[in-house]
C-alpha positions in Angstrom: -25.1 -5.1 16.2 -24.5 -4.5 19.9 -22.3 -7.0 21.9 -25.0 -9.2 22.6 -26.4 -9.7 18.9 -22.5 -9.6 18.1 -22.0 -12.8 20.2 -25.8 -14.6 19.4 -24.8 -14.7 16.0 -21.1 -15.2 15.4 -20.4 -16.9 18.7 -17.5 -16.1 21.0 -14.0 -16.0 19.2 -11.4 -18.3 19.7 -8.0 -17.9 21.1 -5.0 -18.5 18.3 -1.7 -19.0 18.8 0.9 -16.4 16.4 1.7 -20.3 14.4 -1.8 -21.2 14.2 -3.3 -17.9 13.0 -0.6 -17.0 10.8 -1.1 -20.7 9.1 -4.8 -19.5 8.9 -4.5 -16.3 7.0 -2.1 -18.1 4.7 -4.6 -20.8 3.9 -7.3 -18.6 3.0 -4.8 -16.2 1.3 -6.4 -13.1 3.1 -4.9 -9.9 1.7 -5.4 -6.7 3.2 -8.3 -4.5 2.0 -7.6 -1.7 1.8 -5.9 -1.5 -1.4 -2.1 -2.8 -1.3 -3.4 -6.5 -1.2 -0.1 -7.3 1.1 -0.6 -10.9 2.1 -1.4 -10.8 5.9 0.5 -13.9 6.9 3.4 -11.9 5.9 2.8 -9.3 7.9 2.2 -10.6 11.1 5.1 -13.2 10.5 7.1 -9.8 10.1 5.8 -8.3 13.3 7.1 -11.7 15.1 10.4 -11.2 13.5 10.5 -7.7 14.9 9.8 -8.8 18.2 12.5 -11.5 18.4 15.3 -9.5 16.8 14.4 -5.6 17.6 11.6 -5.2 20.6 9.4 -7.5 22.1 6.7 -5.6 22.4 3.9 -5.2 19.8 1.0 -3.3 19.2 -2.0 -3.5 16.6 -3.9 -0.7 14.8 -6.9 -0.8 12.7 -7.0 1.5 9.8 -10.8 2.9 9.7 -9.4 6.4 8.2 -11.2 6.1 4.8 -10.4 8.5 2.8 -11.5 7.5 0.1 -14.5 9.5 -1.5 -15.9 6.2 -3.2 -15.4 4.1 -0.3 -18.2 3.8 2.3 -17.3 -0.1 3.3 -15.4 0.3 6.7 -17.7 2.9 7.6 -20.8 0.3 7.0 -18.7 -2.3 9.3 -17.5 0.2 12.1 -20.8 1.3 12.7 -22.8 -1.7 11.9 -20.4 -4.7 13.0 -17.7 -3.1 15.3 -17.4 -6.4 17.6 -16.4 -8.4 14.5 -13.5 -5.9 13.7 -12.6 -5.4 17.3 -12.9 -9.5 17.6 -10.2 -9.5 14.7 -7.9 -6.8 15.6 -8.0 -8.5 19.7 -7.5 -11.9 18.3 -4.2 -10.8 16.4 -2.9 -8.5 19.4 -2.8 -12.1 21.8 -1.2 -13.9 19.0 1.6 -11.7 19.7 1.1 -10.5 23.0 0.5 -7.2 22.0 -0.5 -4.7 25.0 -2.6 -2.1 22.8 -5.3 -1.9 19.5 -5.3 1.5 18.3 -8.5 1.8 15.8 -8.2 4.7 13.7 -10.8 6.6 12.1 -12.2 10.1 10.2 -16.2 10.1 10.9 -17.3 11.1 14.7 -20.3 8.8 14.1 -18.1 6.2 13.8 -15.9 6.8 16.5 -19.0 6.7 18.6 -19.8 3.2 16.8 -16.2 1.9 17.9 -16.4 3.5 21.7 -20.1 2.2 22.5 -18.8 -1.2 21.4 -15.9 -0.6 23.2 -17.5 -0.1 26.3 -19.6 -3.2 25.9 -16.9 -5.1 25.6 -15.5 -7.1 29.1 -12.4 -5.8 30.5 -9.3 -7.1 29.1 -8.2 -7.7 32.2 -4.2 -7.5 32.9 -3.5 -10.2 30.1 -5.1 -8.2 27.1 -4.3 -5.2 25.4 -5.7 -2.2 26.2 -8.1 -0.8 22.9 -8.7 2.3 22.1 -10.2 4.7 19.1 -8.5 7.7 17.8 -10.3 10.6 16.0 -8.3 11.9 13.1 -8.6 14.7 10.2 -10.5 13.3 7.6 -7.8 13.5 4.6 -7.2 11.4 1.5 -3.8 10.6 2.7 -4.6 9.6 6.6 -4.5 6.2 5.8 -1.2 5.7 4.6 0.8 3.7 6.9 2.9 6.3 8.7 0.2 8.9 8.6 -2.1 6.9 10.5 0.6 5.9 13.1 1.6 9.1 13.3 -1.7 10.8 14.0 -2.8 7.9 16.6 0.5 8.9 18.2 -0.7 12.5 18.7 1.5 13.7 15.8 0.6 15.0 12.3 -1.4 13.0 10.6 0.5 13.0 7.4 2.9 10.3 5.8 6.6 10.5 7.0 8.5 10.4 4.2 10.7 7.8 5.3 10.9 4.0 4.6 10.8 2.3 7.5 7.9 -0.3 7.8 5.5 0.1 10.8 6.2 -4.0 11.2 9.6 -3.0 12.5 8.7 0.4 14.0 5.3 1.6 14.0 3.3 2.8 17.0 5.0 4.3 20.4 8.3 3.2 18.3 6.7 -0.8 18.4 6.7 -3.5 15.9 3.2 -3.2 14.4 0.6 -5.2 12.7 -1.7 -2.3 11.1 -4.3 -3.3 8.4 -7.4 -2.4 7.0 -10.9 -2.4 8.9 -12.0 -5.5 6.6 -9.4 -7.2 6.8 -9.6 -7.8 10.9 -13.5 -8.9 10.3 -12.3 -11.0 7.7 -10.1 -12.6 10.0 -12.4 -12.9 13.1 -14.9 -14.9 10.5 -12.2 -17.0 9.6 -10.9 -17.9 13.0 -15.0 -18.9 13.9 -15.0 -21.0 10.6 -12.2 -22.3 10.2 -10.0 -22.4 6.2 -12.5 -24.6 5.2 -15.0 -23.1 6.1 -14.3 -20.1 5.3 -13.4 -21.4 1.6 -17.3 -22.9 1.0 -18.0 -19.6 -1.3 -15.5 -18.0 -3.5 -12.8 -19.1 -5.6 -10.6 -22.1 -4.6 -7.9 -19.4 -5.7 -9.8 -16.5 -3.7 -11.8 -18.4 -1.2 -14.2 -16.2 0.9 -16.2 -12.7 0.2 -14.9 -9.3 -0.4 -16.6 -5.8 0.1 -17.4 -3.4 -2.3 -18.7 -0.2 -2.5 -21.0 0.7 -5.4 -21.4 4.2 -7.0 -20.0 5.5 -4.4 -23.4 4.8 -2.4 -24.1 0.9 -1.9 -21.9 -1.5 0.5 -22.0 -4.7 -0.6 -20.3 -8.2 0.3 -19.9 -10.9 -2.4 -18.5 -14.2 -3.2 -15.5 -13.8 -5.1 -16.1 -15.0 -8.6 -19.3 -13.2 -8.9 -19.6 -11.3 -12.0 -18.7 -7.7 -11.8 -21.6 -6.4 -14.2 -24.1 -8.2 -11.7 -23.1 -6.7 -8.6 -23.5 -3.1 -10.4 -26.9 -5.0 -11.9 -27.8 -5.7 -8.1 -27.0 -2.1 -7.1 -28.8 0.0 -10.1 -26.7 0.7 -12.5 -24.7 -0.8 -15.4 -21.2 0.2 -16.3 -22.1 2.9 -18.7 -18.8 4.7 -20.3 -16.5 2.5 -18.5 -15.9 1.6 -14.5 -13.5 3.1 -12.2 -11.8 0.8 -9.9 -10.3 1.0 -7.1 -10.8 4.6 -6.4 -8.8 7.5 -7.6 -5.6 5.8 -7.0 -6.9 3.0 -8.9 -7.8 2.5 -13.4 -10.6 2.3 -15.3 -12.2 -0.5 -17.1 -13.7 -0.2 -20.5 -17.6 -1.5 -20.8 -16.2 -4.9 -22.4 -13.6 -5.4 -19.8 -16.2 -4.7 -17.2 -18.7 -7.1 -18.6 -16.0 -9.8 -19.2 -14.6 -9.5 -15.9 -15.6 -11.1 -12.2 -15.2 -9.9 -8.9 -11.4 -11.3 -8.3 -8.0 -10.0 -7.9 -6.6 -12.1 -10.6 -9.5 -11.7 -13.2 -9.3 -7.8 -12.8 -5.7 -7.8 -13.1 -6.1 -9.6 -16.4 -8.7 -7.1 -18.0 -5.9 -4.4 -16.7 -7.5 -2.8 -13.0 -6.6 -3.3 -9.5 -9.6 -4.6 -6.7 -7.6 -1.4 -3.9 -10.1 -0.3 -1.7 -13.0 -1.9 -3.3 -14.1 0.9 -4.5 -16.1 0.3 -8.0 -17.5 3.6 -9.4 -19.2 3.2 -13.1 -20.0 6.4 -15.4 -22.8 6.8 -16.9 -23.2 7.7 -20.9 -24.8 11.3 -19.7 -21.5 12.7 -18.2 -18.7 14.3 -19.7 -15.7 11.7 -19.3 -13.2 14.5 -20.3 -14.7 16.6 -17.5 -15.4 14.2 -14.6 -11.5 13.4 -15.0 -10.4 16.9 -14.9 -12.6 17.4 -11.6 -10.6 14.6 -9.7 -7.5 15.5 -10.8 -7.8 19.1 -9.2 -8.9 17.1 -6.0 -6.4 14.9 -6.0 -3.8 18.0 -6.6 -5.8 19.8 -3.8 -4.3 16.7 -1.4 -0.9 17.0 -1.3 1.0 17.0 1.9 3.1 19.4 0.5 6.3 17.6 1.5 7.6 17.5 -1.7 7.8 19.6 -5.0 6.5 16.7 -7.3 3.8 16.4 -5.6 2.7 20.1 -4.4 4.1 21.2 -7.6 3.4 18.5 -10.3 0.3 17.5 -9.8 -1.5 20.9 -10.0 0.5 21.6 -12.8 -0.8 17.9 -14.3 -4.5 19.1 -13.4 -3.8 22.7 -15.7 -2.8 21.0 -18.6 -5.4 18.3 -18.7 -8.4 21.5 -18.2 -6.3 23.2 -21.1 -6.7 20.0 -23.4 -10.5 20.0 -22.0 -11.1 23.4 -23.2 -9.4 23.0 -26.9 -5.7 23.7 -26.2 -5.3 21.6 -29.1 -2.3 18.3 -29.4 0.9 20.2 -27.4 -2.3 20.4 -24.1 -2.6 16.8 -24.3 1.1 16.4 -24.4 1.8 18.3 -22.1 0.0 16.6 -19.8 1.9 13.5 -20.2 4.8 15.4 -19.9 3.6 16.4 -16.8 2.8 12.6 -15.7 6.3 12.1 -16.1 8.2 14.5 -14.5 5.5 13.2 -11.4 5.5 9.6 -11.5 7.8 7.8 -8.8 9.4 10.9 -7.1 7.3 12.0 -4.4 7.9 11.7 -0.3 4.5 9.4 -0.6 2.7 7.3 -2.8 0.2 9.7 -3.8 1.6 11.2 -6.6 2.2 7.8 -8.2 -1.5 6.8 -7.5 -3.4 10.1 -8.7 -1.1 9.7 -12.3 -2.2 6.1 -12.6 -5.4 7.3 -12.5 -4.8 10.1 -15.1 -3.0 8.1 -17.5 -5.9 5.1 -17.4 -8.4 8.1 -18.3 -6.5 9.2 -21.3 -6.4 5.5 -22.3 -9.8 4.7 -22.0 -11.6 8.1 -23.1 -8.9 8.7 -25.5 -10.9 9.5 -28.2 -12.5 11.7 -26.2 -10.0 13.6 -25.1 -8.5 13.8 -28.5 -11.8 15.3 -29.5 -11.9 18.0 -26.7 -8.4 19.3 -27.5 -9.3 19.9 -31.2 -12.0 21.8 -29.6 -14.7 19.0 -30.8 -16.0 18.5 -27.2 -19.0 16.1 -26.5 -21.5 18.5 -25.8 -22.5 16.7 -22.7 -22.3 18.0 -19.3 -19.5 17.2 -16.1 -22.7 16.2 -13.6 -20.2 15.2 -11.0 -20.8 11.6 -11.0 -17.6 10.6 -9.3 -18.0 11.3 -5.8 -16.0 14.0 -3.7 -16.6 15.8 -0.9 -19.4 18.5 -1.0 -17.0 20.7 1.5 -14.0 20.3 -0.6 -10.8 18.6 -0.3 -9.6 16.5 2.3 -5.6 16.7 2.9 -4.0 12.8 2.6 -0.9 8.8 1.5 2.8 6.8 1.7 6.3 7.1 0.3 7.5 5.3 -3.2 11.5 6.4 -3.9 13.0 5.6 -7.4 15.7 3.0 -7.4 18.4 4.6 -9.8 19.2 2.3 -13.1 22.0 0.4 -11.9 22.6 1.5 -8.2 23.0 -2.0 -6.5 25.4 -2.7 -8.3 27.3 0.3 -7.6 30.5 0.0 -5.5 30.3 3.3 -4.1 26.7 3.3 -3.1 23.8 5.9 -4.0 22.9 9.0 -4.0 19.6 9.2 -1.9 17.2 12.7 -2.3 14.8 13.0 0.5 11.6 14.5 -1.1 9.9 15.7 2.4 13.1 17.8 2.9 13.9 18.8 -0.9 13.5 22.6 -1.7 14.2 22.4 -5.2 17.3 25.0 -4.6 19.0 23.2 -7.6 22.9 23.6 -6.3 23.2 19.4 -5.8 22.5 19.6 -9.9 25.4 21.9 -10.3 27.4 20.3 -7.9 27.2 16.7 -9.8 26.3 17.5 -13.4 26.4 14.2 -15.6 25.0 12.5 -12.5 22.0 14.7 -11.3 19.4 16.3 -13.7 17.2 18.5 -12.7 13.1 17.8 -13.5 11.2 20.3 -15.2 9.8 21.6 -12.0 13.0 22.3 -10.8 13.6 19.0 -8.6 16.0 15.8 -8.9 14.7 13.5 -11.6 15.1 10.9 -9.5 14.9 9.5 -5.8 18.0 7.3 -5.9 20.9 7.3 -8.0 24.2 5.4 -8.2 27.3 6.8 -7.4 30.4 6.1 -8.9 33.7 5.5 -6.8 35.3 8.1 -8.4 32.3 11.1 -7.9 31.7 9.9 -4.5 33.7 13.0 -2.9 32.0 15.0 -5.2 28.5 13.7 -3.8 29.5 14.2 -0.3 30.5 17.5 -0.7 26.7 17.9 -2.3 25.5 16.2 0.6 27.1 18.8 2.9 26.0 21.8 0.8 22.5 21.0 0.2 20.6 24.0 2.1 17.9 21.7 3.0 19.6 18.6 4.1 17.7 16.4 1.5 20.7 14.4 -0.1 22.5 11.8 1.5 24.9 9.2 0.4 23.8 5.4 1.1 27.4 2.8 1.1 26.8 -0.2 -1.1 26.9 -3.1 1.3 
């Protein structure tokens, strides 16, 4: 809709105060979309806090990056309903007297959407921020926080490795309030509506609509509480061999589950899967589950930042050994790959490495049997047809930073032994340095992100820290 449909329909937004809209958000529970779920009360409370105690500016930025292969949602609402995002993202930069809403995206159409929109829009004038839409590579990991801040920034548009949250410094150095595309139209509905009357469909527990997208092809907006078999009636298809959701950092349902379960952050949790991104991507019976699984994990190994060695390293290795158990590489294939899953889990510089095992180790759950038949060499005789969606061109390059707390490190009196993985080379002398308190991964790299360190080692650790070639170890004082 352009400006003028925009307004004949939803009518003009109103002006909030930071109390009053945070209250708002909190009494409809709105979570961001797109995929954390972070409460957005919380967030914006956080970007006040900032302002008060570190900077009193403030900025706002709109993630449109999707990256997702399965997700075509914040596309449909970029280029179909760009006033109501822009309404959202506006409303939230005067609550805090933000100057500036960044909007973020990976498809040229859609930055066209957001800049015709934009230019229908009045002037701001000298009280309201400035908006504007940034053009970035289209990569899986874009969208994590500090990849999108950075590339709106005129950086690299890849995470940073480092855990500071864009609430206390995000763009231009700012305290920022950055969420999903949905989750600003979400909020400009509300503000029009009102909690109540945003809460007349849905759950009491889940008031409002969500967006999903549907085999990778259908957007769709639903009630929460509807059945999940019905949307994917609605759309065309059934959930076959079992439904993927929440993308490829996300699980899969079984057809029971499925069926059983409603469209509902809570009811999905129960029957095991996460609502993410919205993405909902069923299989059908004529595809090779075995296959379809192996084909997304090379993706997925394809998008490393290559920042760190668990991630550039592990997760191609994870992808050979699950196409060796797919070929007949017999029991020591299959567990090799879980070996693989845990040398990788929760020690990469971003949370994609934790995400694309999640989604590995809920395959070899579901289709267990099946993969148990492949690596015997008793495959199912059916064909890999591609049903879960990736690019035709190949991969896309991609998200955000997960470090391992260390068994017993707050507690230690002489603080812990931090490894940075964007910086880590996997030389190996910090393992010789400190054996008995640093082990070495079967790729080479620390086994862990974080690690306590007693009083008695901590000249020992230092001496690592100073030794490391590639500055990647640092020692963090309790307290």
């Amino acid at each position: 809709m352009d400006r003028e449909a925009h307004l004949a329909t939803h009518g003009p937004a109103p002006d909030l105060g930071p109390h009053e809209l945070a209250a708002l958000a909190e009494d409809i529970g709105l979570r961001g979309r797109g995929g954390a779920g972070f409460l957005f009360a919380r967030k914006l409370r956080a970007v006040a806090d900032a302002q008060r105690h570190r900077n009193p500016g403030a900025a706002v930025v709109v993630n449109g990056s999707e990256g997702e292969p399965g997700c075509l949602k914040d596309t449909a609402l970029l280029l179909y309903a760009p006033h109501l995002v822009l309404d959202g993202a506006v409303l939230a930069a005067g609550a805090l007297g933000a100057h500036r809403v960044a909007v973020g995206v990976t498809r040229p159409d859609v930055e066209r959407s957001v800049a015709r929109a934009l230019a229908e829009r009045d002037p701001a004038g000298p009280a309201g921020p400035a908006v504007d839409v940034t053009l970035l590579p289209e990569r899986f990991v874009t969208g994590e926080s500090s990849a999108l801040v950075r590339g709106i920034d005129g950086g690299p548009a890849l995470p940073s490795g480092r855990r500071v949250r864009t609430s206390d410094s995000g763009l231009g150095g700012l305290p920022t309030l950055l969420s999903n595309t949905e989750t600003f139209a979400q909020l400009a509905l509300a503000a029009r509506l009102g909690a109540a009357g945003y809460g007349a469909c849905g759950l009491p527990t889940e008031p409002g609509t969500v967006m999903l997208t549907v085999a990778g092809t259908h957007a769709v907006e639903t009630p929460t509480g509807v059945p999940l078999a019905y949307v994917l009636e609605l759309c065309g298809t059934a959930p076959g061999q079992g439904v993927l959701i929440g993308g490829y950092h996300g699980g899969w349902l079984p057809p029971d589950a499925v069926r059983a379960a409603t469209v509902s952050r809570d009811s999905l949790a129960a029957a095991g899967g996460v609502l993410g991104a919205g993405a909902v991507l069923p299989l059908p019976e004529t595809t090779c589950p075995v296959g379809e699984t192996v084909r997304v994990a090379r993706w997925l190994a394809a998008q490393s930042a290559g920042q760190c060695g668990p991630c550039a390293l592990g997760l191609p290795a994870l992808a050979d050994a699950l196409a060796d158990a797919a070929a007949g590489g017999g029991q020591g294939a299959l567990d090799a790959a879980r070996a693989r899953m845990s040398a990788v889990a929760r020690r990469g510089a971003c949370g994609h490495p934790d995400g694309s095992t999640r989604f590995v180790s809920s395959a070899l759950t579901v289709f267990g049997e099946e993969f148990a038949a492949h690596a015997l060499g008793h495959g199912c005789a059916r064909r890999t047809l591609g049903a879960l969606p990736l690019p035709a061109d190949g991969p896309r390059p991609a998200p955000g930073p997960l470090p391992v707390r260390g068994a017993g490190a707050a507690r230690s009196p002489a603080g812990r032994l931090l490894v940075d993985w964007t910086l880590c080379r996997g030389h190996g002398l910090c393992a010789d340095l400190l054996p008995g308190l640093l082990r070495l991964g079967p790729d080479g790299y620390p086994e862990r992100a974080a690690m306590p360190v007693p009083a008695r080692m901590r000249p020992r650790a230092l001496r690592a820290v100073r030794r490391c070639p590639a500055l990647a170890l640092r020692v963090e004082t309790a307290g």
